[in-house]
C-alpha positions as CSV (number, residue, x, y, z in Angstrom):
1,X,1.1,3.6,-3.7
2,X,-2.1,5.5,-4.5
3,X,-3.4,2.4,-6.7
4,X,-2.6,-0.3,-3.7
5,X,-4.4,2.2,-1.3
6,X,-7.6,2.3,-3.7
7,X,-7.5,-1.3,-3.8
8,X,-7.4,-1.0,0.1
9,X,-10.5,0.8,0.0
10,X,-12.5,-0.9,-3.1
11,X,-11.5,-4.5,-1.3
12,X,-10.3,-6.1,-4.2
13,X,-7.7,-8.5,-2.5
14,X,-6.5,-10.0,-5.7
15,X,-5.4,-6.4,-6.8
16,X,-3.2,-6.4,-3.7
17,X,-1.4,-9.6,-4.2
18,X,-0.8,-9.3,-8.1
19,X,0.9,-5.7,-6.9
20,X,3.0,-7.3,-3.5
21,X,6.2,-8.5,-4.4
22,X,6.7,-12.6,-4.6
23,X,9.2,-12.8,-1.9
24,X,6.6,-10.9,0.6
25,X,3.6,-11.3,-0.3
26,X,1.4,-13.6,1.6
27,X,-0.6,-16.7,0.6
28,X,-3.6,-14.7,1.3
29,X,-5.2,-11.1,2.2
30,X,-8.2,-10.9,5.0
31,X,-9.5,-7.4,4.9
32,X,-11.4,-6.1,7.3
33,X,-15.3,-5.3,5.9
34,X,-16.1,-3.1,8.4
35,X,-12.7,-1.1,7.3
36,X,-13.2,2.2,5.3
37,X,-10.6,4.1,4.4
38,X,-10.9,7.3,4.2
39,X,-7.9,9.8,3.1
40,X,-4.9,9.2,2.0
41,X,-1.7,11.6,2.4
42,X,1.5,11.0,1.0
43,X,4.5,12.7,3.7
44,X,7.8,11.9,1.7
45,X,8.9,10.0,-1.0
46,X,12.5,8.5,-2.4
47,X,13.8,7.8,-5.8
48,X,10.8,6.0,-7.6
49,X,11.7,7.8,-10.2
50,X,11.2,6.8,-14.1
51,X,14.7,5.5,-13.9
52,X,14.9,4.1,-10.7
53,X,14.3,0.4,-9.8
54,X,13.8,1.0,-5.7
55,X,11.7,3.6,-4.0
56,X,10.1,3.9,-0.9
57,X,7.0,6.1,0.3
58,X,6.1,7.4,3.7
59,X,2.5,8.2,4.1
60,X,-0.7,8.2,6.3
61,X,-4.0,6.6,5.7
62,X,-7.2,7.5,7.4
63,X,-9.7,4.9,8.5
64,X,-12.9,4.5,10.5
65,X,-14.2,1.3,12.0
66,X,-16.6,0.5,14.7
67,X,-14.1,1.9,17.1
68,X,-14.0,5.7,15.7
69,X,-11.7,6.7,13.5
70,X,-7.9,6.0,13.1
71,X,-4.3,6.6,11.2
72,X,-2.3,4.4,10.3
73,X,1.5,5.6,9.0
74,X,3.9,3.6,7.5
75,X,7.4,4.1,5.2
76,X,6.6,1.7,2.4
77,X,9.3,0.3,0.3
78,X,9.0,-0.8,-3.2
79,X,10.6,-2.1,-6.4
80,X,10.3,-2.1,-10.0
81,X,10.2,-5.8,-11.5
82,X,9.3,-5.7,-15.0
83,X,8.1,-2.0,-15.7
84,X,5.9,-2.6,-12.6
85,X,6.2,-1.1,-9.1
86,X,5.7,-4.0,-6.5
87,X,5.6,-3.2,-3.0
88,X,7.8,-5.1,-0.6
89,X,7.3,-4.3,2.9
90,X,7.0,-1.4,5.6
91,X,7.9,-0.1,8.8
């Protein structure tokens, strides 16, 4: 979770997609320039363990934009596909 929302912030779009699981991820990632992301907390976490293969991570990130500043909080779920932690989707 924390290297996906570094990637967020650094903008490096390929990053994203090699870590977004195939059945997910889309053909391709339009991030915002004017995006920058600020803070990261992680709220609550599930399995992800060394010897799980599912986890899922609640957090909130913290942006500014030309608007002000903003949250945004999601429940992130992920898997482990070949000793790597791919991120699926979130609510």
């Amino acid at each position: 979770m924390r290297s996906r929302y570094s990637a967020f912030a650094a903008g490096r779009r390929q990053y994203l997609l090699d870590t977004w699981h195939p059945s997910t991820r889309p053909a391709a990632l339009d991030l915002d320039p004017e995006l920058q992301w600020r803070r990261l907390d992680i709220l609550e976490t599930a399995a992800g363990g060394p010897l799980d293969g599912r986890g899922t991570v609640r957090f909130r990130a913290h942006y500014r934009d030309g608007a002000g500043r903003g949250v945004q909080e999601e429940t992130s779920r992920f898997v482990r596909t070949g000793g790597n932690w791919l991120y699926v989707d979130g609510e």
